[in-house]
C-alpha positions in Angstrom: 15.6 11.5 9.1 16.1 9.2 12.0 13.3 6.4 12.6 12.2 7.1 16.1 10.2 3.5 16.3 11.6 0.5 14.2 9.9 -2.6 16.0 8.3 -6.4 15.1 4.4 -5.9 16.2 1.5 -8.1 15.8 -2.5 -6.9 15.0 -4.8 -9.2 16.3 -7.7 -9.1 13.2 -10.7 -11.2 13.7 -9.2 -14.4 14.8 -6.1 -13.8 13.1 -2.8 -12.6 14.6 -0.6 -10.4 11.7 2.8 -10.0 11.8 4.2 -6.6 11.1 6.6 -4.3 11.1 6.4 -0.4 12.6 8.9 1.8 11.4 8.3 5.7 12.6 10.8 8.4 11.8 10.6 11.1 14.2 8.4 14.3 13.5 7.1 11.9 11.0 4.1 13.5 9.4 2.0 10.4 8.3 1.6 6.8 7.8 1.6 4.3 5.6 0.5 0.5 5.8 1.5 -1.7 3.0 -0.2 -4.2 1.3 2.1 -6.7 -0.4 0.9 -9.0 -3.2 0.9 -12.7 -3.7 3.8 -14.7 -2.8 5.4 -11.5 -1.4 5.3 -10.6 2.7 6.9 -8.1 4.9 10.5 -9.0 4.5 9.8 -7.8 0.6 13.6 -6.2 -0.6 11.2 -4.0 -3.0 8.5 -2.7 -0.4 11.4 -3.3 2.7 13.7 -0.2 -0.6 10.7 1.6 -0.9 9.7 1.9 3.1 13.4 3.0 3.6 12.4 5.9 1.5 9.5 7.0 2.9 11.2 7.2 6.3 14.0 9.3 5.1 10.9 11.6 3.9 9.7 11.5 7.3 6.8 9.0 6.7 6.1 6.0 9.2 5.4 2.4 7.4 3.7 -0.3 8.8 4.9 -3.5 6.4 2.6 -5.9 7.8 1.6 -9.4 6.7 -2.3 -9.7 5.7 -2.1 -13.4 5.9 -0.9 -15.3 8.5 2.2 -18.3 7.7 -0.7 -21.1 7.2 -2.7 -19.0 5.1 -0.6 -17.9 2.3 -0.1 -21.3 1.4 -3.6 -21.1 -0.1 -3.9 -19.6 -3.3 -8.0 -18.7 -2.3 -7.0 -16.2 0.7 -4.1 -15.1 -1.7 -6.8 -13.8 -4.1 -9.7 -13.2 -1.5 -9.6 -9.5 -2.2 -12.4 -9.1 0.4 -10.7 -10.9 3.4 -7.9 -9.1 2.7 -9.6 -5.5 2.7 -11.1 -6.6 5.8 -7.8 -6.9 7.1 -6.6 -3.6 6.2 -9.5 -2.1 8.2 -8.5 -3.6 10.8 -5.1 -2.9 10.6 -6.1 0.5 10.2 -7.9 0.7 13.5 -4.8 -0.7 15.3 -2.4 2.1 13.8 -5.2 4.9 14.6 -5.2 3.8 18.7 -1.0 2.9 18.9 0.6 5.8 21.0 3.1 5.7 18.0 0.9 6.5 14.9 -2.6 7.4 16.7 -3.6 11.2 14.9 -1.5 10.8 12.2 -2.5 10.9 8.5 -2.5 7.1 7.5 -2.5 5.8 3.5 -2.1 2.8 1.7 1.0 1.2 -0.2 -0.7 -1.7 -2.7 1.7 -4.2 -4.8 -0.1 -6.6 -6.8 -3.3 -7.9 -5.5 -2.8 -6.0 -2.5 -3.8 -3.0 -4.4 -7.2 -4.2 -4.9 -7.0 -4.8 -1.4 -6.1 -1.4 -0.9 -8.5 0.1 -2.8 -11.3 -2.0 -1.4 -10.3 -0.4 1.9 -10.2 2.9 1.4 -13.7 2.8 -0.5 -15.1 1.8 2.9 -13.3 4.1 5.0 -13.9 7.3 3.1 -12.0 9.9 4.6 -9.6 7.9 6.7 -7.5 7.4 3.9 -5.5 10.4 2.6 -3.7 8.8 0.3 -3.3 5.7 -2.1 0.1 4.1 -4.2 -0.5 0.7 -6.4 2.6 -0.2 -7.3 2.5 -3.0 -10.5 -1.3 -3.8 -8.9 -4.8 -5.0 -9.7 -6.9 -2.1 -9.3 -8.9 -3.6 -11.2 -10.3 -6.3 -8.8 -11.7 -3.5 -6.7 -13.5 -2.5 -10.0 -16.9 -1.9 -8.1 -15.4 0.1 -5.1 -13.2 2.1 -7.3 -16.0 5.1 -7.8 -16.4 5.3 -4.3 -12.5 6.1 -3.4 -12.4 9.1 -2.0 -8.3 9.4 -1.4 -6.0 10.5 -4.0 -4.3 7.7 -5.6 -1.5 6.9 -7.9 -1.3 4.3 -10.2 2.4 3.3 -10.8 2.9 0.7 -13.6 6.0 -0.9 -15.3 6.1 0.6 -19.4 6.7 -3.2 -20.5 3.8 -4.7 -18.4 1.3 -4.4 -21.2 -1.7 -6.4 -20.2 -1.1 -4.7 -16.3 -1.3 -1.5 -17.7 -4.3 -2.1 -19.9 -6.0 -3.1 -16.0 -5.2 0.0 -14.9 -6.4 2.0 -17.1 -9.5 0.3 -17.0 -9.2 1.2 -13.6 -7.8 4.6 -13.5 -11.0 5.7 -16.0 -13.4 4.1 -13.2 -12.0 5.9 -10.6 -13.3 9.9 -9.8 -11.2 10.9 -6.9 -7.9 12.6 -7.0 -5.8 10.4 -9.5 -3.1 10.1 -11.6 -0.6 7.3 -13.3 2.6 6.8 -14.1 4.4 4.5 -16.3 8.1 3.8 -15.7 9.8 3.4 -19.0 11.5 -0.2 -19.1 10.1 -1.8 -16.0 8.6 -5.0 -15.8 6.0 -6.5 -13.4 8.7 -6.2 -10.5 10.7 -3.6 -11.1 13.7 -5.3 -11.5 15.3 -3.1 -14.1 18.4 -0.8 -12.9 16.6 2.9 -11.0 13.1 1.3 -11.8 12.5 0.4 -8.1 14.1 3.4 -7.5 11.9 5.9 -9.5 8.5 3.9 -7.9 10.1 4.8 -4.1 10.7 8.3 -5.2 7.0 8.9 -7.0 5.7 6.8 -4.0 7.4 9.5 -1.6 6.0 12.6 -3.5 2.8 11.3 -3.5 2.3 10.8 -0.1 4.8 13.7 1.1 1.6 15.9 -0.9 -1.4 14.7 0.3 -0.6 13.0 3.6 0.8 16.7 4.6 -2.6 18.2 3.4 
């Protein structure tokens, strides 16, 4: 499917300006806004692989940096699950008035601590959120939010992550919305095995194909 809007934008949160980048196939039929873990950004090859996906199954991405440049040299805001929640919201409100994305079914795409992020989030803004991914995340350091996530979400974890997994399903078991997880056989943290990043784009694309459609 052809992306209608691919372009660099920025979301002015707070007092901080985000870079980001919009990507909307046309007749797309939702949206997603990643949230990239530590050390990672929006030029990501694994989330950049994964938002190619989505697009060909007609899905909008917004990859969008929750930190600006100065900031993610500090390990504190790289692990400040709350300021980071805080600027998902707002990135949220941005994609819900842009003439591009405004109506449209919006989810979240977490990686690493950005999935705590993530789920933070979307335990604040309830029905907002259709839909949820964590890709290799921390779930778990939303722990007390968890119960009150209302969008269906899918844990994705590599099989030889072992204490990862063990987080998530601490988390998974806290969690009473829609949910499910998956464990890709032979993946590591990052998915660097051969057709592991692969299978995570594809579950990633059902997931949100089901509910952001619903």
């Amino acid at each position: 499917m052809a992306v209608g809007v691919d372009r660099t934008i920025s979301v002015r949160v707070g007092r901080a300006t985000l870079g980001g980048t919009l990507g909307v196939p046309n007749d797309a039929r939702g949206v997603v806004l990643f949230a990239h873990g530590s050390g990672s950004s929006r030029f990501s090859p694994r989330n950049r692989y994964v938002a190619d996906v989505l697009h060909v199954g007609g899905i909008g991405t917004l990859l969008l940096d929750l930190l600006e440049e100065w900031e993610s040299d500090d390990r504190s805001k790289v692990f400040d699950i709350d300021l980071l929640a805080e600027r998902l919201v707002g990135a949220t409100a941005w994609l819900q008035q842009e003439p591009e994305t405004k109506g449209m079914a919006v989810g979240y795409f977490g990686a690493s601590t950005g999935a705590g992020a993530a789920l933070q989030a979307a335990a604040k803004l309830g029905d907002q959120i259709k839909a949820v991914v964590s890709r290799g995340g921390r779930p778990d350091l939303a722990m007390e939010y968890l119960p009150k996530v209302t969008a269906p979400t899918l844990l994705i974890v590599g099989g030889l992550d072992g204490q990862v997994i063990s987080m998530n399903v601490a988390a998974y078991d806290a969690m009473t919305a829609t949910k499910d997880m998956a464990i890709v056989p032979g993946a590591t943290h990052l998915f660097e095995e051969p057709g592991t990043l692969e299978r995570v784009a594809e579950l990633a694309r059902d997931w949100f194909a089901r509910y952001l459609a619903s």
